[in-house]
N, C-alpha and C positions, 0 to 999 in steps of 0.2 A: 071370103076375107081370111087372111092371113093369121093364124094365133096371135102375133105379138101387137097388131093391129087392133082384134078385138080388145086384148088387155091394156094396151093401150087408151082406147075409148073408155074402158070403164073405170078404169085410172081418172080420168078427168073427170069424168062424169060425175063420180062421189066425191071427189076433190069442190065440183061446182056446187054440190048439196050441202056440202059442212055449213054451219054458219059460223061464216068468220065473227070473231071478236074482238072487241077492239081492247088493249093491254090494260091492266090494269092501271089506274092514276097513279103514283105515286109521289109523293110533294119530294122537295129539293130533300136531301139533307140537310138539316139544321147543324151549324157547327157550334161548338158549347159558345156559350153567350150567360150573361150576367140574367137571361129570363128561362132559358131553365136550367142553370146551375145555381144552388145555393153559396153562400159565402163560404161557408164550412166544407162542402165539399169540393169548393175551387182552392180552397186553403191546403185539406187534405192532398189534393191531386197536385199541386205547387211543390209543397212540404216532398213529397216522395221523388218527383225530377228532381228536386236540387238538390237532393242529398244523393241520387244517381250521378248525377254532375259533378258535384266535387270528392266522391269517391273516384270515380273514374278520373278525374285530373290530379289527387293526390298521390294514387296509385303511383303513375307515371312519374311523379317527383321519386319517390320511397325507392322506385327500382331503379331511377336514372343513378339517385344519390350510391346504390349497393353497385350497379358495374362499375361507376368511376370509382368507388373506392378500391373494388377487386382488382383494375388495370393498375390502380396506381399504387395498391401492394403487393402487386407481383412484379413493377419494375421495382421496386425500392429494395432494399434489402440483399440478404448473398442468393448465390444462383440455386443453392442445395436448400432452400427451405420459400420458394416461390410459391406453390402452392398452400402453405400454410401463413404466409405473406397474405394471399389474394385473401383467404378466408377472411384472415383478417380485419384486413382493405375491407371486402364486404360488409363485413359486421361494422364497423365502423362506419362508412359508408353509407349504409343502409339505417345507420341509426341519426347520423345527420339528415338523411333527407325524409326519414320518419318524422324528428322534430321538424322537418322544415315546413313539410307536407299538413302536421299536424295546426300549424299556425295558420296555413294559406286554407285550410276546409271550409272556418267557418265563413272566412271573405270569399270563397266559392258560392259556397250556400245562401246565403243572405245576396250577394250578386239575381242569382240566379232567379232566387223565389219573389226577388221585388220585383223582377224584370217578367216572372210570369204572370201575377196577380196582381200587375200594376193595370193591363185591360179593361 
């Protein structure tokens, strides 16, 4: 018989000896539920998304409000001082849409956290 033949053969062979096992069980995932999450902790984990969420959508107000201000004081004004026009624009800009933002946070937040701890 051939070398790769024999190794072959014993290839299976002890392949036939193992004893298969069958996989361990393991149950579904549980996804969080009101039976094993406490109130407090579905509270805390709500409270930290919604306040992820209306940063992150305030944000986008704060900086939408600073580039239109920068475009629109760098058209306004004479051609030799554009750049200190847009600063400007920005700061200005940038500060309307910080108050604007700062008003729209906590209607984000409260949005959000009812809509997650309302399950």
């Amino acid at each position: 018989m051939p070398f790769s033949t024999k190794l072959l053969t014993l290839v299976l062979a002890l392949f036939l000896f193992i004893p298969i096992q069958s996989p361990i069980s393991v149950d579904k995932a549980e996804a969080h539920s009101p039976r094993n999450w406490s109130k407090a902790e579905r509270s805390r984990y709500c409270s930290a998304q919604a306040e992820r969420h209306a940063n992150r959508h305030t944000r986008r107000t704060t900086a939408a409000g600073a580039l239109t201000g920068a475009a629109v004081g760098s058209m306004v004004g004479s051609n030799r001082n554009s750049g200190r026009n847009a600063g400007r624009g920005a700061l200005v800009g940038g500060s309307a849409g910080l108050v604007r933002s700062n008003s729209r946070w906590t209607s984000y937040y409260n949005r959000y956290y009812r809509n997650c701890v309302r399950w």
